[in-house]
CHARMM-style PDB file with segment names, atoms N, HN, CA, C and O in Angstrom:
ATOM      1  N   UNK     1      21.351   0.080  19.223  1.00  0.00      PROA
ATOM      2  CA  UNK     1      20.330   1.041  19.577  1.00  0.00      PROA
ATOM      3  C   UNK     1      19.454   1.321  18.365  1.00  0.00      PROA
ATOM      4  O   UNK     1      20.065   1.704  17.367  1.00  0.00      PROA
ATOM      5  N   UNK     2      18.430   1.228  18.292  1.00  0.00      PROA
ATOM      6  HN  UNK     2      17.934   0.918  19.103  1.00  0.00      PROA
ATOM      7  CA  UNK     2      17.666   1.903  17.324  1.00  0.00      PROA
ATOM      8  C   UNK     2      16.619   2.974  17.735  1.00  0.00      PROA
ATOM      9  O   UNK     2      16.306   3.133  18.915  1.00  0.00      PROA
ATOM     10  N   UNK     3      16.055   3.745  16.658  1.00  0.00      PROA
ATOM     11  HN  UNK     3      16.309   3.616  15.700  1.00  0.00      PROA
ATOM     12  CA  UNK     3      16.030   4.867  16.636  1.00  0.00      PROA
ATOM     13  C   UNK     3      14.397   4.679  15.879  1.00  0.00      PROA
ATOM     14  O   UNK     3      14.279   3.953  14.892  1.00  0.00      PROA
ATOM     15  N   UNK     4      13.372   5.311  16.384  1.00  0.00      PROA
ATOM     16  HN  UNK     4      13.467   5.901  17.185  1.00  0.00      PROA
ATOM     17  CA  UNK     4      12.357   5.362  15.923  1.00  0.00      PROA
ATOM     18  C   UNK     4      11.276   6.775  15.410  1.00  0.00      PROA
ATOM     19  O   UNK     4      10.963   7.722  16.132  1.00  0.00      PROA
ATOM     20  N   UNK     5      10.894   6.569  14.091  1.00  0.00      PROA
ATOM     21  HN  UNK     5      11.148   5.800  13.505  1.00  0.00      PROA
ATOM     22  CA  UNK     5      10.482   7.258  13.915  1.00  0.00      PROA
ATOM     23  C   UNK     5       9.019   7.151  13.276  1.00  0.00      PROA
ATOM     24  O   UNK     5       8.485   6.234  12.651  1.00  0.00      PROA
ATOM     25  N   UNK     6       8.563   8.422  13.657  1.00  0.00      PROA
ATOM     26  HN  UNK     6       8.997   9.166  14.164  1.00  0.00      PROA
ATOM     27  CA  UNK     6       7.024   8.580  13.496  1.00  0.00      PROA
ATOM     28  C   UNK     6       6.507  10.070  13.148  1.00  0.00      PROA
ATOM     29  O   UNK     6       6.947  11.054  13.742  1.00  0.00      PROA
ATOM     30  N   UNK     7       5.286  10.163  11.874  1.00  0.00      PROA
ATOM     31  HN  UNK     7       4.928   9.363  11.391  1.00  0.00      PROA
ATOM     32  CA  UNK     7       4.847  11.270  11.738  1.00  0.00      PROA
ATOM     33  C   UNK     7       5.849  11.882  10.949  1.00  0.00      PROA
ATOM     34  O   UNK     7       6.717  11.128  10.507  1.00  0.00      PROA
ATOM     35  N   UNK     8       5.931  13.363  10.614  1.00  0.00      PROA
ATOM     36  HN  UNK     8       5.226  13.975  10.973  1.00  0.00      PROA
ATOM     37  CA  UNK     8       6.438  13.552   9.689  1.00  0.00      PROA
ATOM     38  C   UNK     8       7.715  14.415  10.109  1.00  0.00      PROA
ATOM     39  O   UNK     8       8.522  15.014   9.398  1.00  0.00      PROA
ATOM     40  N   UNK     9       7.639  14.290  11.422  1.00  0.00      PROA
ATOM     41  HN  UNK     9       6.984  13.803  11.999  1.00  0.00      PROA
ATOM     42  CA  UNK     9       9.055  15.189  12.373  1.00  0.00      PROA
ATOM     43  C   UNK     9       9.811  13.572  12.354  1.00  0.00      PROA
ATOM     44  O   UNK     9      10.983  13.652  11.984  1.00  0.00      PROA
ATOM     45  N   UNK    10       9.481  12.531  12.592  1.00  0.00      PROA
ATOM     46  HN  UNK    10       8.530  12.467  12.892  1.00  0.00      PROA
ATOM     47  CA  UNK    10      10.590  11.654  12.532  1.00  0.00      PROA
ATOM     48  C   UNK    10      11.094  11.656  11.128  1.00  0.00      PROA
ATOM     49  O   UNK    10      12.259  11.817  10.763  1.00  0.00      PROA
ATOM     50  N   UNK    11       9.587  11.368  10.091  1.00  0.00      PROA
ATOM     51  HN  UNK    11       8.641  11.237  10.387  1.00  0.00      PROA
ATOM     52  CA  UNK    11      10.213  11.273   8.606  1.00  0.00      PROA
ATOM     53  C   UNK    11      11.547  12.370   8.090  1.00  0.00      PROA
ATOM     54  O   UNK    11      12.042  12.317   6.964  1.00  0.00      PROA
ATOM     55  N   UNK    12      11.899  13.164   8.974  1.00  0.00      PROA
ATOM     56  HN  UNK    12      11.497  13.208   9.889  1.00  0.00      PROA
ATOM     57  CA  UNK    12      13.396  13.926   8.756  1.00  0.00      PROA
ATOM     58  C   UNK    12      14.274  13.022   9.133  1.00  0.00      PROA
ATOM     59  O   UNK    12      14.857  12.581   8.143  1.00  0.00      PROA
ATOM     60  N   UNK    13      14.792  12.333  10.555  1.00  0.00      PROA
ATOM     61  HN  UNK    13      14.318  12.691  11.359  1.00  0.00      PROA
ATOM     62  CA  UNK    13      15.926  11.439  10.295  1.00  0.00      PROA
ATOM     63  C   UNK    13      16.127  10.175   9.459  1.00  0.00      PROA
ATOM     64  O   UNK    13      17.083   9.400   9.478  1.00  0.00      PROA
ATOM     65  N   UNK    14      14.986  10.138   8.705  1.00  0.00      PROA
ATOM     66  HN  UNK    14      14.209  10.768   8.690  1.00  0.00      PROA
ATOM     67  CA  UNK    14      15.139   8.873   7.715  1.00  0.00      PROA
ATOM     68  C   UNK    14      15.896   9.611   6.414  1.00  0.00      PROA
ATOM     69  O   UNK    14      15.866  10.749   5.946  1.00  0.00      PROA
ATOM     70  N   UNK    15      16.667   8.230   6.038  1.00  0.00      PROA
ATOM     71  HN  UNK    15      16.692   7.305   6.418  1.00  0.00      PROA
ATOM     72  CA  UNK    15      17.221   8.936   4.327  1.00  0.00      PROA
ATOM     73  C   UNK    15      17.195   8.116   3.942  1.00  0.00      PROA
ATOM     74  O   UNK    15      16.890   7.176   4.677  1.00  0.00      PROA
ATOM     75  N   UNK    16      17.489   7.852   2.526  1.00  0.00      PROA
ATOM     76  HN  UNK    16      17.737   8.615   1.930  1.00  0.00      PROA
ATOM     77  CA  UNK    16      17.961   6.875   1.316  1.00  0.00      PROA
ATOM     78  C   UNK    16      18.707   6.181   1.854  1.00  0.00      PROA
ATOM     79  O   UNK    16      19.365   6.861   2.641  1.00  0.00      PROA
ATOM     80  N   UNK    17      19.087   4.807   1.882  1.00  0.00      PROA
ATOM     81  HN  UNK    17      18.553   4.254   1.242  1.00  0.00      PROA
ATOM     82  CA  UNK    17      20.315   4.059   2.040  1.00  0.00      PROA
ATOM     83  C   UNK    17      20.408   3.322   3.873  1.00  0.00      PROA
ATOM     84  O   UNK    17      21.142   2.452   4.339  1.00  0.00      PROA
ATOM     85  N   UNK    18      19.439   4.057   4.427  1.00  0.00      PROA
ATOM     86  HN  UNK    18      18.842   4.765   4.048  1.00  0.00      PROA
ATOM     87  CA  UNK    18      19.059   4.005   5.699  1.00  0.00      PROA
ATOM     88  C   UNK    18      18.090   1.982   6.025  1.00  0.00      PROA
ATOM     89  O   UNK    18      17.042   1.664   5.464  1.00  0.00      PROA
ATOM     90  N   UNK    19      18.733   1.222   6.838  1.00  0.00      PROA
ATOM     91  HN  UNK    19      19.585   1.480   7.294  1.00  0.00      PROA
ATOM     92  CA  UNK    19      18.043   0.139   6.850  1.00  0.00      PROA
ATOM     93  C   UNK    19      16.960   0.197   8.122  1.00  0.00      PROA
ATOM     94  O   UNK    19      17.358   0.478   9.252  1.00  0.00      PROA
ATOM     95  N   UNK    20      15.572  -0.091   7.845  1.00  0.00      PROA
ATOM     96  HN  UNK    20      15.248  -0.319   6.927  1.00  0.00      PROA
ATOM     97  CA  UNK    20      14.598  -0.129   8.919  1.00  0.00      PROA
ATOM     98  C   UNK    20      13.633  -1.382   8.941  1.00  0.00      PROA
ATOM     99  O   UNK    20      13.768  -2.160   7.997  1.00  0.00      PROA
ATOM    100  N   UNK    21      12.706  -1.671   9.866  1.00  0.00      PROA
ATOM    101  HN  UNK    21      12.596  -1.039  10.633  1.00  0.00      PROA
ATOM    102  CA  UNK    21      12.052  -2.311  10.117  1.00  0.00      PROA
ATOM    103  C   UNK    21      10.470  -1.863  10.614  1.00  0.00      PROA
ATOM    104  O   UNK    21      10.462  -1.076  11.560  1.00  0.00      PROA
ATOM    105  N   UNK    22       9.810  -2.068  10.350  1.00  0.00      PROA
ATOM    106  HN  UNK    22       9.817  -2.707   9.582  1.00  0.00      PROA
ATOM    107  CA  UNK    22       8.235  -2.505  10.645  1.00  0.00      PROA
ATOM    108  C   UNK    22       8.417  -2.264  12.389  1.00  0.00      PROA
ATOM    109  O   UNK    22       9.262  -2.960  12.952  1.00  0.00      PROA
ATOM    110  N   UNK    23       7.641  -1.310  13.179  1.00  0.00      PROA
ATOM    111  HN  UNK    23       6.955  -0.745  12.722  1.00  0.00      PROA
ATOM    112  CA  UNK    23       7.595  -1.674  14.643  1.00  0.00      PROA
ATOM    113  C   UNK    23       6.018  -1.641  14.725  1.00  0.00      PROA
ATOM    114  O   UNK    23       5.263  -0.696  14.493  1.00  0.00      PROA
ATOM    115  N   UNK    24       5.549  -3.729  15.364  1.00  0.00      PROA
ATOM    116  HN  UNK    24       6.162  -4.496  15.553  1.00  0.00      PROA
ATOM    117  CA  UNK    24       4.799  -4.242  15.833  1.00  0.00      PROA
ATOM    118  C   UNK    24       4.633  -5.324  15.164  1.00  0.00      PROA
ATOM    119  O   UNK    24       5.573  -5.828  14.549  1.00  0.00      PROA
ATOM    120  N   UNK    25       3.381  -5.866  15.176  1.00  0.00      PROA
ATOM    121  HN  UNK    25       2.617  -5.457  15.675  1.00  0.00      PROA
ATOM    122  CA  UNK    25       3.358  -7.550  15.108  1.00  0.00      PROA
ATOM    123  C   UNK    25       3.692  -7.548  13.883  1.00  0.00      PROA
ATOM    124  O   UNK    25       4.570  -8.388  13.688  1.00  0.00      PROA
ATOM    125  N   UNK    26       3.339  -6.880  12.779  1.00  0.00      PROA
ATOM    126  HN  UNK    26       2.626  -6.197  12.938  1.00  0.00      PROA
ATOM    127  CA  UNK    26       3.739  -7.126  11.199  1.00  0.00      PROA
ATOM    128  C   UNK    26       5.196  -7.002  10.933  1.00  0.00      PROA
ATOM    129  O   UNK    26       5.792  -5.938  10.761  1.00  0.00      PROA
ATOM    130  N   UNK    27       5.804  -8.413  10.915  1.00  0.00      PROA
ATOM    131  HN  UNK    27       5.320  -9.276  11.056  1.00  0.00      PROA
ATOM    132  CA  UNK    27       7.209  -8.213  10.520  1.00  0.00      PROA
ATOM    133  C   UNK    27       7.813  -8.822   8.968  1.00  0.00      PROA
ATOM    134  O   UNK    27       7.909  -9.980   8.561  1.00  0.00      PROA
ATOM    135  N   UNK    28       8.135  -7.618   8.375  1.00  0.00      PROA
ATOM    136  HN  UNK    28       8.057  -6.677   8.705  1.00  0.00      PROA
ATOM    137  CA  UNK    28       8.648  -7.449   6.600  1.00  0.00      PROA
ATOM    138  C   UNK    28       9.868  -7.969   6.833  1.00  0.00      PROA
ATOM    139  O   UNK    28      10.525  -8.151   5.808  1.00  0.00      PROA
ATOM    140  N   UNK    29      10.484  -8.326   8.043  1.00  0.00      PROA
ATOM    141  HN  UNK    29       9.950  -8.178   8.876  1.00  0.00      PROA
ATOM    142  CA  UNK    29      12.152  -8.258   8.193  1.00  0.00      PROA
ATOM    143  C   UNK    29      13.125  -6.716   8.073  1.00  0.00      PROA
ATOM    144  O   UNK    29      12.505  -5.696   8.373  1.00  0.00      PROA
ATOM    145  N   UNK    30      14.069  -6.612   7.803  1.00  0.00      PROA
ATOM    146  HN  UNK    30      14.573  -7.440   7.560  1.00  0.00      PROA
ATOM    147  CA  UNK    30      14.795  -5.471   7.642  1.00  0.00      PROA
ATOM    148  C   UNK    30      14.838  -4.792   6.136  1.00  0.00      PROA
ATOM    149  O   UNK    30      15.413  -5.338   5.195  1.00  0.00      PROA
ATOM    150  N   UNK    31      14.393  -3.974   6.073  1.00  0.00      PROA
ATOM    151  HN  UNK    31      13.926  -3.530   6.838  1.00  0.00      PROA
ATOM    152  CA  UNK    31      14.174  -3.491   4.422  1.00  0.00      PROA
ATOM    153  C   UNK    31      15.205  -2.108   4.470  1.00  0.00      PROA
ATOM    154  O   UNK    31      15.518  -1.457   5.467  1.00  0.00      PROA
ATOM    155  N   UNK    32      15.630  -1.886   3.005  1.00  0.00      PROA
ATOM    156  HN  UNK    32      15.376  -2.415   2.195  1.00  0.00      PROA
ATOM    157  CA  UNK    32      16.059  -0.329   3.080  1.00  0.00      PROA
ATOM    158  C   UNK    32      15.193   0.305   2.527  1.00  0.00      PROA
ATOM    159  O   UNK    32      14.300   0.015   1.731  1.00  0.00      PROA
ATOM    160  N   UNK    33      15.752   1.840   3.349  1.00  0.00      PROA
ATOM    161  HN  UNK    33      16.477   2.076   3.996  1.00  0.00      PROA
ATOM    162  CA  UNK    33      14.602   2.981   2.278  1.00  0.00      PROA
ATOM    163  C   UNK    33      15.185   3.385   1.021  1.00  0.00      PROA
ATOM    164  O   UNK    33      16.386   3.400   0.750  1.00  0.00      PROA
ATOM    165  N   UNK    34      14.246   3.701   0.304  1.00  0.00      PROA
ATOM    166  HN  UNK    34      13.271   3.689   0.524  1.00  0.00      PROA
ATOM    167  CA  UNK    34      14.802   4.142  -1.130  1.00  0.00      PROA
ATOM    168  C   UNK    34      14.407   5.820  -1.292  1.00  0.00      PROA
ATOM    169  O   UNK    34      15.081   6.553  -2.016  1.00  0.00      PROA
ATOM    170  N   UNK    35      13.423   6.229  -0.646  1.00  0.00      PROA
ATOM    171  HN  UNK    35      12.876   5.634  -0.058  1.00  0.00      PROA
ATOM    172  CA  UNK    35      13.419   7.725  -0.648  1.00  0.00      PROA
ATOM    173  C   UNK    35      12.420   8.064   0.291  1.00  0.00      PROA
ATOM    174  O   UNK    35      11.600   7.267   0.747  1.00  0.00      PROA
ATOM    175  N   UNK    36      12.528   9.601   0.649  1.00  0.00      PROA
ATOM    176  HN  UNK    36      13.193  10.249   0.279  1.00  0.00      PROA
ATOM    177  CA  UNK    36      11.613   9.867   1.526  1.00  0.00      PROA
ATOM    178  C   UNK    36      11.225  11.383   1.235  1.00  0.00      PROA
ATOM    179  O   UNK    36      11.881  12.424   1.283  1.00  0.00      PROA
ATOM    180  N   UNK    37       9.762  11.067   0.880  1.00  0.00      PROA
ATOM    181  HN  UNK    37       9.230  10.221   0.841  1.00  0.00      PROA
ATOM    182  CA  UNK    37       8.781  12.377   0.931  1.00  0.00      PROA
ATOM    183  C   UNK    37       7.921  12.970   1.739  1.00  0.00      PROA
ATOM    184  O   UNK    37       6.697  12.842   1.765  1.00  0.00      PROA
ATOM    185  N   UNK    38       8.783  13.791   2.566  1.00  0.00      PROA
ATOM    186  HN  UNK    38       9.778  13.894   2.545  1.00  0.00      PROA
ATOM    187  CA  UNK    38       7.353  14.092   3.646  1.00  0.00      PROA
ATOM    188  C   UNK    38       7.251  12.908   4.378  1.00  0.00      PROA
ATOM    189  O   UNK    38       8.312  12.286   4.413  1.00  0.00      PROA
ATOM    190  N   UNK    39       6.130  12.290   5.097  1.00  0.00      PROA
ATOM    191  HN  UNK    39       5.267  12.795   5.069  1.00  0.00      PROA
ATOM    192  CA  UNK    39       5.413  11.369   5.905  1.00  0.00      PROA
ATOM    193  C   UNK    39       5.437   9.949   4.562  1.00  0.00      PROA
ATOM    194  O   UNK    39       5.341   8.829   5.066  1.00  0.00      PROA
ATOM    195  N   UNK    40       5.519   9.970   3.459  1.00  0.00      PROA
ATOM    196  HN  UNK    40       5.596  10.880   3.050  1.00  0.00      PROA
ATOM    197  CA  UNK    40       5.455   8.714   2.576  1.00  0.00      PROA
ATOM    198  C   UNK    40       7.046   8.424   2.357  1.00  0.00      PROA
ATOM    199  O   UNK    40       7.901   9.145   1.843  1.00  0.00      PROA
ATOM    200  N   UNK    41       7.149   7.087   2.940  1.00  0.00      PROA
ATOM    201  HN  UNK    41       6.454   6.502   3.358  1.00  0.00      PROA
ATOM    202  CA  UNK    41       8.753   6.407   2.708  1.00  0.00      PROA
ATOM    203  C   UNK    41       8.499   5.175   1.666  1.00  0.00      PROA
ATOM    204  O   UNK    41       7.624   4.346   1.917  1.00  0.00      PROA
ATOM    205  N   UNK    42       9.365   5.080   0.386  1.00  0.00      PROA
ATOM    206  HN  UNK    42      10.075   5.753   0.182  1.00  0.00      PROA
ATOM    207  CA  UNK    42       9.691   4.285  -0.408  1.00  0.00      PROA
ATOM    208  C   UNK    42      10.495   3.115   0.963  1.00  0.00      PROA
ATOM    209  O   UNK    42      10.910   3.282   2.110  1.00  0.00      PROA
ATOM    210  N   UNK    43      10.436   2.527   0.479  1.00  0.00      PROA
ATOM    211  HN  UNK    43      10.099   2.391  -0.453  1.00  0.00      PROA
ATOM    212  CA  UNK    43      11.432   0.926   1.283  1.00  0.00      PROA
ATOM    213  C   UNK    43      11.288   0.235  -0.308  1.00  0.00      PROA
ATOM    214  O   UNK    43      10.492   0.472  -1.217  1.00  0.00      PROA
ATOM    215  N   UNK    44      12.467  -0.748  -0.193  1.00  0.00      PROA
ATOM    216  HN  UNK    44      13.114  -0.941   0.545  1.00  0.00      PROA
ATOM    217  CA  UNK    44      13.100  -1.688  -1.203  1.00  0.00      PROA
ATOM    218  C   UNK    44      12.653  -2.903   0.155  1.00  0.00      PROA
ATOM    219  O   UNK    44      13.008  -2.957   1.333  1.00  0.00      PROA
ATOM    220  N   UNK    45      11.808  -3.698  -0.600  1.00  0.00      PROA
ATOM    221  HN  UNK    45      11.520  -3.654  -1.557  1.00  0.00      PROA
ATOM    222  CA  UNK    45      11.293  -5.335  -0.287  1.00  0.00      PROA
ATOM    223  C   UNK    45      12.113  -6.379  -0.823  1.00  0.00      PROA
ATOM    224  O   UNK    45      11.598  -6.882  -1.822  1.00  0.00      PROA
ATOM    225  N   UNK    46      13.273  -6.900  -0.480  1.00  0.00      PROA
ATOM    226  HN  UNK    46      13.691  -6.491   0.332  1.00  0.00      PROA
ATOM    227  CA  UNK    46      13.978  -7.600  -1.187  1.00  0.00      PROA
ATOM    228  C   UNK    46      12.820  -8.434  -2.215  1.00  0.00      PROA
ATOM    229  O   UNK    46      12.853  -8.064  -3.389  1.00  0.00      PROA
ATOM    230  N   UNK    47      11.736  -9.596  -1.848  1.00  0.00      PROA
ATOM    231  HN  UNK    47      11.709  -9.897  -0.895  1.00  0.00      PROA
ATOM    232  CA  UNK    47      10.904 -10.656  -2.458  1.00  0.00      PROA
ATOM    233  C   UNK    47       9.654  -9.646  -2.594  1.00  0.00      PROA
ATOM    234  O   UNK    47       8.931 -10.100  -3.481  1.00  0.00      PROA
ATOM    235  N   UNK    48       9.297  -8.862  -2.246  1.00  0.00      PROA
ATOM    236  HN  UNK    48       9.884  -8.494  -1.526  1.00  0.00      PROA
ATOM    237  CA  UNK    48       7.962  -8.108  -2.790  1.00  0.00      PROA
ATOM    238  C   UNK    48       8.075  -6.473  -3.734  1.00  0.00      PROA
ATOM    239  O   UNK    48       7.122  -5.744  -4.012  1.00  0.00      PROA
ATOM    240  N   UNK    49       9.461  -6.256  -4.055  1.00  0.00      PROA
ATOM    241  HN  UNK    49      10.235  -6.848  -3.829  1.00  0.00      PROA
ATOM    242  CA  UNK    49       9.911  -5.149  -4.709  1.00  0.00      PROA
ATOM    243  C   UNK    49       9.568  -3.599  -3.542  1.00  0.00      PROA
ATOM    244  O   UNK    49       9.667  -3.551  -2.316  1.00  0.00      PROA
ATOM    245  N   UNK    50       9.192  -2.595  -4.438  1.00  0.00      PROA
ATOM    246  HN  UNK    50       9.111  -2.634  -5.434  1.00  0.00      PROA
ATOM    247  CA  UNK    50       9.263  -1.772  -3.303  1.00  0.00      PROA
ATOM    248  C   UNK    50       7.910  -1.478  -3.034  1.00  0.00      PROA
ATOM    249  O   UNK    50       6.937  -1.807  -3.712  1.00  0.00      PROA
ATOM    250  N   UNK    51       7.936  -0.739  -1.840  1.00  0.00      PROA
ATOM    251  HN  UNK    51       8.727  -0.472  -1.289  1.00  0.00      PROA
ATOM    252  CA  UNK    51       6.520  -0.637  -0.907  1.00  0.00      PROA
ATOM    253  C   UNK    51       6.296   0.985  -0.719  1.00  0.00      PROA
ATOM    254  O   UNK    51       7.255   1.654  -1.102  1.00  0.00      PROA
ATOM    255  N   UNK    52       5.494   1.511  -0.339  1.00  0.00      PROA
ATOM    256  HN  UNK    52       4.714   0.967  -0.027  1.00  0.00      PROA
ATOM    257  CA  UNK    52       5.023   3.003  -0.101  1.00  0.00      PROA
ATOM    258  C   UNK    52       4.521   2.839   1.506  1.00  0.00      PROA
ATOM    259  O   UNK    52       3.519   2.157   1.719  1.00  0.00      PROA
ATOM    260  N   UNK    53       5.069   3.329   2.372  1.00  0.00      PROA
ATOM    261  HN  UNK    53       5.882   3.883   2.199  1.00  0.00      PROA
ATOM    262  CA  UNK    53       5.037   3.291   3.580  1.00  0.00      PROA
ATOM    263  C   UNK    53       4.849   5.065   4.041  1.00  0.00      PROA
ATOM    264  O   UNK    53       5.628   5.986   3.797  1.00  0.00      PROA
ATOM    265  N   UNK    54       3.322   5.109   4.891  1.00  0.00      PROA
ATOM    266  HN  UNK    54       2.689   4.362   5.089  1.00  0.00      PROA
ATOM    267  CA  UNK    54       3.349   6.183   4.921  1.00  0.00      PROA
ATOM    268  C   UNK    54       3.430   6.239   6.471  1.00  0.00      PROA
ATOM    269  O   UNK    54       2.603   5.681   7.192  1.00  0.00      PROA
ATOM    270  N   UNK    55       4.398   6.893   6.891  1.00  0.00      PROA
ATOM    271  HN  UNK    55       5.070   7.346   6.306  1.00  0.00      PROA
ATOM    272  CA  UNK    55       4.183   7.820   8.532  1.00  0.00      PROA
ATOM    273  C   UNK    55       3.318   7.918   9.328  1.00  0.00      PROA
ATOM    274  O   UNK    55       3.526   7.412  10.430  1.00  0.00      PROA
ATOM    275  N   UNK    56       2.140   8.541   9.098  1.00  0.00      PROA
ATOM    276  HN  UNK    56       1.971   8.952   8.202  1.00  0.00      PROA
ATOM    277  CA  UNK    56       1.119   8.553   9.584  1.00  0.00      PROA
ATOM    278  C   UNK    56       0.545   7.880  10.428  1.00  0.00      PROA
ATOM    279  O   UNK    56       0.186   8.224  11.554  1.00  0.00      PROA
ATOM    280  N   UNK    57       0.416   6.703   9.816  1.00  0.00      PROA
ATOM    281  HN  UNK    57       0.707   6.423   8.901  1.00  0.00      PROA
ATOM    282  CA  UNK    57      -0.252   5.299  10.053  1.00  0.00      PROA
ATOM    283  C   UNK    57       0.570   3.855  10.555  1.00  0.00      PROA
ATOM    284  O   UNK    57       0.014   2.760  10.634  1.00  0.00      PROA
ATOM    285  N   UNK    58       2.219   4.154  10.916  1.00  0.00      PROA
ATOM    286  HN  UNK    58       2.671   5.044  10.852  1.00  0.00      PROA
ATOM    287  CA  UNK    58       2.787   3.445  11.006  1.00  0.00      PROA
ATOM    288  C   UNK    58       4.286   3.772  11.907  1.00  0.00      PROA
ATOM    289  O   UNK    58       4.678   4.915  11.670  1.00  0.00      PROA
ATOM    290  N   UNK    59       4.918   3.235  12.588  1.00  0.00      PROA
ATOM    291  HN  UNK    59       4.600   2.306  12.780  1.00  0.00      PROA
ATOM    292  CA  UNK    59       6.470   3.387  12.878  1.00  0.00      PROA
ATOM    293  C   UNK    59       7.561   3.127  12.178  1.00  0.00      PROA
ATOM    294  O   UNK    59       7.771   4.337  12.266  1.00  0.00      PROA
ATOM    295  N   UNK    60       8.274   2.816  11.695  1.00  0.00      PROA
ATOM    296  HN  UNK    60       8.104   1.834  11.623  1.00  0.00      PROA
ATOM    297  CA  UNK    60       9.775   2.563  11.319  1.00  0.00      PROA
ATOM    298  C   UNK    60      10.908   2.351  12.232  1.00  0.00      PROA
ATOM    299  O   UNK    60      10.423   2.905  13.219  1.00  0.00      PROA
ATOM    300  N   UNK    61      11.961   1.987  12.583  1.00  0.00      PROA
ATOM    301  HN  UNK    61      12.356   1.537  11.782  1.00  0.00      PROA
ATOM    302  CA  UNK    61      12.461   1.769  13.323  1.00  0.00      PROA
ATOM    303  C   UNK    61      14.213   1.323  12.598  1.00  0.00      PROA
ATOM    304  O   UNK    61      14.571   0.319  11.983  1.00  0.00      PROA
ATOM    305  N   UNK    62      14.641   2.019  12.830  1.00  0.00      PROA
ATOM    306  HN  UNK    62      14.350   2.835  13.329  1.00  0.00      PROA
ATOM    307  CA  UNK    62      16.047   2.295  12.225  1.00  0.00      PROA
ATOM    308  C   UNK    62      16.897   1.215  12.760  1.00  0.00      PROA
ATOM    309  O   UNK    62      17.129   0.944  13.938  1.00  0.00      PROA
ATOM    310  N   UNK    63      17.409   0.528  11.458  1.00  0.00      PROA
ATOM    311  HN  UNK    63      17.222   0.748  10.501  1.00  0.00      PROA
ATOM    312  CA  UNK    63      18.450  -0.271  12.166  1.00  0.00      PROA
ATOM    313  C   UNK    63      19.735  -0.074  12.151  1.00  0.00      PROA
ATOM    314  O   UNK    63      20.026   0.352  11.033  1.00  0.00      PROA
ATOM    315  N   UNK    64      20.632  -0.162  12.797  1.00  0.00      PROA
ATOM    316  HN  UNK    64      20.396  -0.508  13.705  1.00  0.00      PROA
ATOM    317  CA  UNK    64      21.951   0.478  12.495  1.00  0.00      PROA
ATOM    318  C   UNK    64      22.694  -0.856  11.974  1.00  0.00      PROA
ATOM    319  O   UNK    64      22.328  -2.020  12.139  1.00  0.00      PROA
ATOM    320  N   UNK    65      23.983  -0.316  11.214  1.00  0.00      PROA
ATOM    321  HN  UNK    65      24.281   0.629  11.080  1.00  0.00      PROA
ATOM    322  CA  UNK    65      24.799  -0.947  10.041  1.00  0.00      PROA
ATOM    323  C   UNK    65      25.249  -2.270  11.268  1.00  0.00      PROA
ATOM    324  O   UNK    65      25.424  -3.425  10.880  1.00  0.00      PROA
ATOM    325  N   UNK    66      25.354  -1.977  12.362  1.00  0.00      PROA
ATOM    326  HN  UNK    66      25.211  -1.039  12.677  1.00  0.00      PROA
ATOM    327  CA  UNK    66      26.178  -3.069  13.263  1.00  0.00      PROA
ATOM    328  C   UNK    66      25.432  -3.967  13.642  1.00  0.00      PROA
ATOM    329  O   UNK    66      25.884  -5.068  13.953  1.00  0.00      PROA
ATOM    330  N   UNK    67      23.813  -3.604  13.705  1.00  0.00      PROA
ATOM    331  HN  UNK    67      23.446  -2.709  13.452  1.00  0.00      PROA
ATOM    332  CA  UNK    67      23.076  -4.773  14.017  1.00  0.00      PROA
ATOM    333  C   UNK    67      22.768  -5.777  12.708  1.00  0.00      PROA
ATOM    334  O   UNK    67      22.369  -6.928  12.886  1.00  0.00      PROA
ATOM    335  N   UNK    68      22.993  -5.226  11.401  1.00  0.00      PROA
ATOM    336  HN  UNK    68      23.317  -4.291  11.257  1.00  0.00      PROA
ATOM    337  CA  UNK    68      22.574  -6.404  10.453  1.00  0.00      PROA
ATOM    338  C   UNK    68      23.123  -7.173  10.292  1.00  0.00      PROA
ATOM    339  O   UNK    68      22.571  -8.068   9.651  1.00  0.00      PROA
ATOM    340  N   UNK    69      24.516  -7.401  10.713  1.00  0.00      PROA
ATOM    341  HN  UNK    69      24.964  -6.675  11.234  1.00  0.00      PROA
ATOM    342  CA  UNK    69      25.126  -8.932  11.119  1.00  0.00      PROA
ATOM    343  C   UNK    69      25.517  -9.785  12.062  1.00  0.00      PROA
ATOM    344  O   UNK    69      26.412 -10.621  12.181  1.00  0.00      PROA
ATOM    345  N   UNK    70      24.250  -9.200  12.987  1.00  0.00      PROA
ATOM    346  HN  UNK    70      23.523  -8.521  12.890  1.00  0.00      PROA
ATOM    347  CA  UNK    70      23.554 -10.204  13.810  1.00  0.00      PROA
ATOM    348  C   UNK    70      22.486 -10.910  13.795  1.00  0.00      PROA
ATOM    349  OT1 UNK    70      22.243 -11.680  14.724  1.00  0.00      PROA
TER     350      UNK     70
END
């Protein structure tokens, strides 16, 4: 199941350590977050280092620990 969030009422169930994904055609693959301020989420890019992902302008989409080894 994943869990999506948007705006800055979703940016509360995101945390540190949390693995997500990009929801729509732009796919980064599965990244983790590294912190979350408000509506702006740090993510760790394994090959592009880390990224500034802001809420606003975008979804996230939570992946849970059981789907990443599938």
């Amino acid at each position: 199941m994943k869990t999506h969030a948007q705006g800055e009422t979703g940016a509360e169930a995101l945390q540190p350590g949390q693995y997500v994904r990009l929801d729509g055609p732009l796919d980064w693959g599965i990244r983790q977050i590294q912190s979350v301020a408000g509506a702006r989420i740090t993510i760790n890019c394994e090959n592009a280092g880390k990224r500034l992902i802001n809420l606003k302008s975008t979804t996230l989409i939570v992946v849970k620990p059981s789907e990443l080894a599938q």
